[in-house]
C-alpha positions in Angstrom: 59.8 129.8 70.3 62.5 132.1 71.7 65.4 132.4 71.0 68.9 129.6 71.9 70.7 131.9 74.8 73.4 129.3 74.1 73.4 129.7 70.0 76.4 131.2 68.4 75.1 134.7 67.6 77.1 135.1 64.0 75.4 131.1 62.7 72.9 131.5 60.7 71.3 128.4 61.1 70.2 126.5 63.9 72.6 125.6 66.9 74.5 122.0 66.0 77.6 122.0 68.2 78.3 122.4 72.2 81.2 124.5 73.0 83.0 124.0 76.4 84.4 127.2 78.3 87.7 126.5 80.1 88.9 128.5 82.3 91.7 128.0 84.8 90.6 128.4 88.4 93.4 129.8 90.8 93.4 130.7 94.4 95.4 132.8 95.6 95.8 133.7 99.6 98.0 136.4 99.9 97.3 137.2 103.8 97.6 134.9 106.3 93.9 134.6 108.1 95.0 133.2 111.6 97.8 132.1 113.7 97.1 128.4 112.6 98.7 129.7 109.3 101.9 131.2 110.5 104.8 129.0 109.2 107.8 129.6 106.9 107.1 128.3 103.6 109.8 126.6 101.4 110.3 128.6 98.3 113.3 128.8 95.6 115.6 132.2 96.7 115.4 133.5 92.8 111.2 133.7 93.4 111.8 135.1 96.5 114.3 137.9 95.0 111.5 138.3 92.3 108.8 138.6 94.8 110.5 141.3 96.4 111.0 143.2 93.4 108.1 143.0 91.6 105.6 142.3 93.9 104.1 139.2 92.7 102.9 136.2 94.6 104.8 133.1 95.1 104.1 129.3 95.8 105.4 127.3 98.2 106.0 123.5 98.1 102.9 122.7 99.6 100.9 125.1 97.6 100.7 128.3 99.7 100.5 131.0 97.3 101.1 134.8 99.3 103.4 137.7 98.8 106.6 137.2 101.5 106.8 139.9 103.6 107.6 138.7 107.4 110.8 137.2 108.5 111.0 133.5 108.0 113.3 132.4 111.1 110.3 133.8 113.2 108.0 131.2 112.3 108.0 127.2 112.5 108.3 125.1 109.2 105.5 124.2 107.9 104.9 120.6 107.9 103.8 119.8 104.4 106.9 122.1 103.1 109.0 119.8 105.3 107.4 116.6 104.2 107.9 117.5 100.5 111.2 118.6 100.8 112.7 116.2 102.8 111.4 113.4 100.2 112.7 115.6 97.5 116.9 115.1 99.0 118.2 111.7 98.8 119.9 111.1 102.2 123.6 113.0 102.1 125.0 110.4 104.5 125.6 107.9 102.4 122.3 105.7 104.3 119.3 104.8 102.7 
C-alpha cells in the first residue's frame, strides 16, 4: 500500500485526524483595466497620506483596493462609494 500523501510526516502511527488549511484569499487590483473603472473612490485622507508615502494599497468604501495615483476631481464618483457613504451621514438638515 503506499504511502498517506496527506499523513503527518513526524506521526508515527497511522493518520487519525483531518487538518484544515486556512488561508486568507485577497484580491487586490491595483490598475484600473478600462474606462468602465475610472471613478474617484471614497477613502479616509490619513490612508491616503499613507498611501502616498509608503506605497501601499488602499480600499475604498465599496471595496476597490489600488494604489492612488491620478487626480480624483477628474473622475466621476463612483456609485457604490456614494451609496455607502451617503447611508453612512445622518441627514445634516435636521430632516429625516
Amino acid at each position: 500500500m503506499p504511502p498517506d500523501p496527506f499523513a503527518d510526516p513526524q506521526s508515527t502511527g497511522p493518520a487519525t485526524g483531518t487538518s484544515v488549511l486556512e488561508r486568507e484569499r485577497v484580491e487586490e487590483q491595483l490598475q484600473e483595466p478600462g474606462d468602465n473603472e475610472r471613478f474617484s473612490h471614497y477613502v479616509r485622507k490619513e490612508k491616503i497620506t499613507e498611501s502616498a508615502v509608503t506605497g501601499t494599497p488602499v480600499v475604498a468604501l465599496c471595496g476597490k483596493v489600488w494604489v492612488p495615483g491620478r487626480d480624483p476631481k477628474k473622475f466621476p464618483v463612483c456609485p457604490v462609494c456614494q451609496e455607502i457613504y451617503d447611508g453612512l451621514r445622518a441627514p445634516q438638515d435636521g430632516k429625516d
